[in-house]
C-alpha positions in Angstrom: 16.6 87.5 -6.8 14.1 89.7 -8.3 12.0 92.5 -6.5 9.0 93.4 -7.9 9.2 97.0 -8.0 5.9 97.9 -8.7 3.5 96.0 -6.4 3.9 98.7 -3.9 2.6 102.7 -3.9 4.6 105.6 -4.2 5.3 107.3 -1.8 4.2 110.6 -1.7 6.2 112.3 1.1 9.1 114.3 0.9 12.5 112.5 -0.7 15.8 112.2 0.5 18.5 112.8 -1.7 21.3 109.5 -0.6 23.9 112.1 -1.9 22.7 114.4 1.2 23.1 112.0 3.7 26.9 111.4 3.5 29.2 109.6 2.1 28.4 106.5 3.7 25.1 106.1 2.1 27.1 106.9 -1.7 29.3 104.2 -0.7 26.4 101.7 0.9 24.6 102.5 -2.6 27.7 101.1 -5.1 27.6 97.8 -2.7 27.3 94.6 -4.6 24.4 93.3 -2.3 22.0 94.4 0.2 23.7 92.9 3.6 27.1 94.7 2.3 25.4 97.7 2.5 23.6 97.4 5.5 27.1 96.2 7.1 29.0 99.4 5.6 26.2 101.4 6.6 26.5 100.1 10.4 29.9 100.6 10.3 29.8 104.1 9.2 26.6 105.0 11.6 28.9 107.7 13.2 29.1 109.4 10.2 25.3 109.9 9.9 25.0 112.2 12.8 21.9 110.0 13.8 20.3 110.2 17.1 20.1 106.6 16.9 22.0 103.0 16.9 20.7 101.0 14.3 20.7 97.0 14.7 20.1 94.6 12.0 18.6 90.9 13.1 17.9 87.8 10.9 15.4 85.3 12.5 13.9 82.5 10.1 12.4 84.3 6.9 12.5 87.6 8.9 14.8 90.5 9.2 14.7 93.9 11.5 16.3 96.8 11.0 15.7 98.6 14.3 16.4 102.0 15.9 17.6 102.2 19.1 17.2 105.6 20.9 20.6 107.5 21.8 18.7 109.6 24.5 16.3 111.3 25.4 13.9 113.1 22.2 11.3 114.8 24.4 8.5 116.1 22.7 10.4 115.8 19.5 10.6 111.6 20.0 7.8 110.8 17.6 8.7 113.8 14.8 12.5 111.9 15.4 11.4 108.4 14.7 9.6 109.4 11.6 12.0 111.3 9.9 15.1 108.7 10.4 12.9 105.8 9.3 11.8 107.3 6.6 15.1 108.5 5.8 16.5 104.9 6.0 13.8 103.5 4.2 14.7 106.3 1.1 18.2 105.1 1.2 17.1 101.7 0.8 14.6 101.8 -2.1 17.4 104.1 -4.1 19.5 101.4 -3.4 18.0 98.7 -4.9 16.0 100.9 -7.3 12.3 101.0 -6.4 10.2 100.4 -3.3 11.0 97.5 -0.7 7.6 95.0 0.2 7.8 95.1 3.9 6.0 92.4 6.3 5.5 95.5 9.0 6.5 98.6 10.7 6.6 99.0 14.4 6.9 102.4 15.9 8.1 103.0 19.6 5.3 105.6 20.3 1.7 106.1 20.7 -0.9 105.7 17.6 -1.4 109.2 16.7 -5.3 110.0 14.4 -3.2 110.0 11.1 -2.2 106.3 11.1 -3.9 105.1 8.3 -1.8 107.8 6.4 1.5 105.0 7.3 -0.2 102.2 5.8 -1.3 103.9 2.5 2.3 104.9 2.0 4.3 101.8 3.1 1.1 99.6 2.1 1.9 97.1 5.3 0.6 96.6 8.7 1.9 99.4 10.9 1.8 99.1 15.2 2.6 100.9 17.4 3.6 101.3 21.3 6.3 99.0 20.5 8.9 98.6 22.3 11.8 99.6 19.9 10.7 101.0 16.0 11.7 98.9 13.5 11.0 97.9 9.5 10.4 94.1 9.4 11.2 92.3 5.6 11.9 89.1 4.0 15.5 88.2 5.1 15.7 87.2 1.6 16.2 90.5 0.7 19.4 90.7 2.5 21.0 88.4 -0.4 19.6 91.1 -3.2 22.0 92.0 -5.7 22.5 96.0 -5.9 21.5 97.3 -9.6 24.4 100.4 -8.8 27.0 98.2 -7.5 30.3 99.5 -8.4 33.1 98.0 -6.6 35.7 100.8 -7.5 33.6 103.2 -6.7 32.4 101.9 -3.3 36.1 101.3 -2.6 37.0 104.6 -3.1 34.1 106.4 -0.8 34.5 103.7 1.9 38.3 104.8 2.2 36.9 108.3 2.7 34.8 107.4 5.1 37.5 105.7 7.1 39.1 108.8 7.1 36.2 110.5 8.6 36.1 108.5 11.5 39.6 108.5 12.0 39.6 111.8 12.0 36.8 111.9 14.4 38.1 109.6 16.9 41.6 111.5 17.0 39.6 114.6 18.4 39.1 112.6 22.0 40.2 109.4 23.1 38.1 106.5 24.2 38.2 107.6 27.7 37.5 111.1 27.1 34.4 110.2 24.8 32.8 107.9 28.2 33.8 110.5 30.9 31.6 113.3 28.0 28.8 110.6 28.2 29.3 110.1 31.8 29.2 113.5 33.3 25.9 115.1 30.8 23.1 115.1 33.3 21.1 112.0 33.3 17.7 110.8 35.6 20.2 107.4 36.7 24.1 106.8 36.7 24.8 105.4 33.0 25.2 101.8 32.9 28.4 100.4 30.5 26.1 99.5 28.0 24.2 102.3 27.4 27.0 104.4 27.1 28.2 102.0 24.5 24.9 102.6 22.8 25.9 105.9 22.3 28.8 105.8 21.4 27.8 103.1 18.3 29.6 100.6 19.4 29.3 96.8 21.7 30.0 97.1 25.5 32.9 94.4 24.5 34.8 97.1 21.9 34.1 99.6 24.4 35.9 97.7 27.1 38.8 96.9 24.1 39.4 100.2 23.7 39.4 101.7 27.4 42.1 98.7 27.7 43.6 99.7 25.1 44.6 102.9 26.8 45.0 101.4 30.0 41.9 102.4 30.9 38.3 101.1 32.3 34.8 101.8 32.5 34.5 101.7 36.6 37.9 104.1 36.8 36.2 106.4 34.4 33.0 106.1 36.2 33.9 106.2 39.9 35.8 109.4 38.9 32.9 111.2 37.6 31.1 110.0 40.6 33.5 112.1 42.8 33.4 114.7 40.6 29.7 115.1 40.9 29.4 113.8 44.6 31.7 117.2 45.4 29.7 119.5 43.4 26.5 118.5 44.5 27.1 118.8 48.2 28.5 121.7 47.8 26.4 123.9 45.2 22.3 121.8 46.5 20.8 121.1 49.5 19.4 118.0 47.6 19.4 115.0 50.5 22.5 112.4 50.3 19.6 109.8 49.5 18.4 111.2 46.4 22.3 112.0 45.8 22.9 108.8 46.0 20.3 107.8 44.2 22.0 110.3 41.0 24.9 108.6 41.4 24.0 104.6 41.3 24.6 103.6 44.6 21.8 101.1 46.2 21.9 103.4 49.1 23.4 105.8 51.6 25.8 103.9 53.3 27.9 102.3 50.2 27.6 106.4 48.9 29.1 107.0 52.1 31.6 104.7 52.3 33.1 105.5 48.4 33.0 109.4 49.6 35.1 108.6 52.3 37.8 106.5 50.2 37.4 109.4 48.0 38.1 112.4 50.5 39.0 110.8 53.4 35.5 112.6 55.1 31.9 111.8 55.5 29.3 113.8 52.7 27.5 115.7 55.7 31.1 116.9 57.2 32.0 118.0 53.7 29.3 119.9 53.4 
């Protein structure tokens, strides 16, 4: 399949170097086609230091790459989505070797007064207030073959990369990764799967892995919820409701009740 390369503008913003991003995106570049990169880029998404997960979905003549927030940006949530789309979409046009024609882009944040700025440099209908940001092409485009493929030399940089992660994930164990997760400060108790969000992978390999060293998420969990009952009794006046509330429990009484399987004494005597 042939792109036509020149049917859409340059873009005129800053450019990111692939080489700069890792050696993921090296390796992604020397695929032989487009979903082999995108499926060596997923792969490797811990390597990218992103604040996102990034999902790829075919539907009909349709395909989404979308970003999937790891937290909380802040004021920095829009500046954020722009520079890691942007980024992604850089990676992909040195890919295959010139810009990609794009159906839309969706952004997960207001329309701020330079909008019209996105469509003259992406030259497709932009939204926004979506509910997740995403770039939206021709899931044709997925079959595309890469002009840089290089099997030896993606071979070699994908075994690198392996390393990487191996290395990374002998720092901490599965189970030391989810308590991290588990005990930052957060506005609700973390749910399984957003935890698994963050840590780039499926609530099913998350749940693989914990079992894999004889662990699980509601052990893991209903430990930090100790943890945090204790220390919030006993350094904030803060009311066992709203406690409660921090912790996930539906309401006083089932906090109450785990408390006291926990210490053998009611919150208010413990404190």
């Amino acid at each position: 399949m042939q792109v036509n390369l020149k049917s859409k503008p340059k873009l005129p913003m800053f450019r990111y170097d692939a080489a700069l991003l890792g050696k993921w995106a090296i390796a992604a570049m020397h695929c032989a086609t487009a979903i082999e990169a995108f499926q060596l880029a997923l792969r490797y998404a811990e390597l990218s230091l992103t604040y996102f997960q990034f999902v790829l979905k075919a539907s009909g003549n349709k395909a989404f790459f979308i970003f999937r927030e790891l937290m909380d940006f802040g004021k920095c949530r829009k500046f954020l989505h722009e520079c890691q789309l942007r980024a992604v979409y850089q990676s992909c046009t040195e890919s295959v070797g010139g810009p990609i024609p794009l159906h839309e882009i969706r952004f997960a944040f207001p329309k701020p007064a330079y909008a019209n700025v996105y469509t003259d440099i992406f030259g497709c209908p932009v939204s926004f207030n979506a509910e997740e940001t995403m770039l939206v092409f021709d899931s044709s485009l997925l079959s595309l073959s890469l002009p840089k493929a290089n099997p030896l030399t993606c071979k070699l940089y994908e075994k690198e990369c392996e390393q990487l992660l191996q290395s990374l994930n002998a720092l901490e164990t599965t189970k030391d990764m989810v308590h991290r997760e588990l005990i930052c400060e957060h506005e609700t108790f973390p749910t399984l799967a957003y935890v698994a969000r963050r840590l780039h992978m499926s609530p099913r390999t998350l749940r693989r892995r914990l079992q894999a060293e004889a662990s699980t998420f509601k052990g893991i969990a209903e430990d930090v919820r100790r943890i945090k009952a204790l220390d919030l009794l006993k350094s904030t006046d803060q009311s066992l409701e709203l406690i409660a509330e921090q912790l996930g429990y539906s309401d006083v009484p089932n906090f109450c009740h785990a408390f006291k399987r926990w210490t053998g004494r009611t919150p208010s005597s413990y404190r």
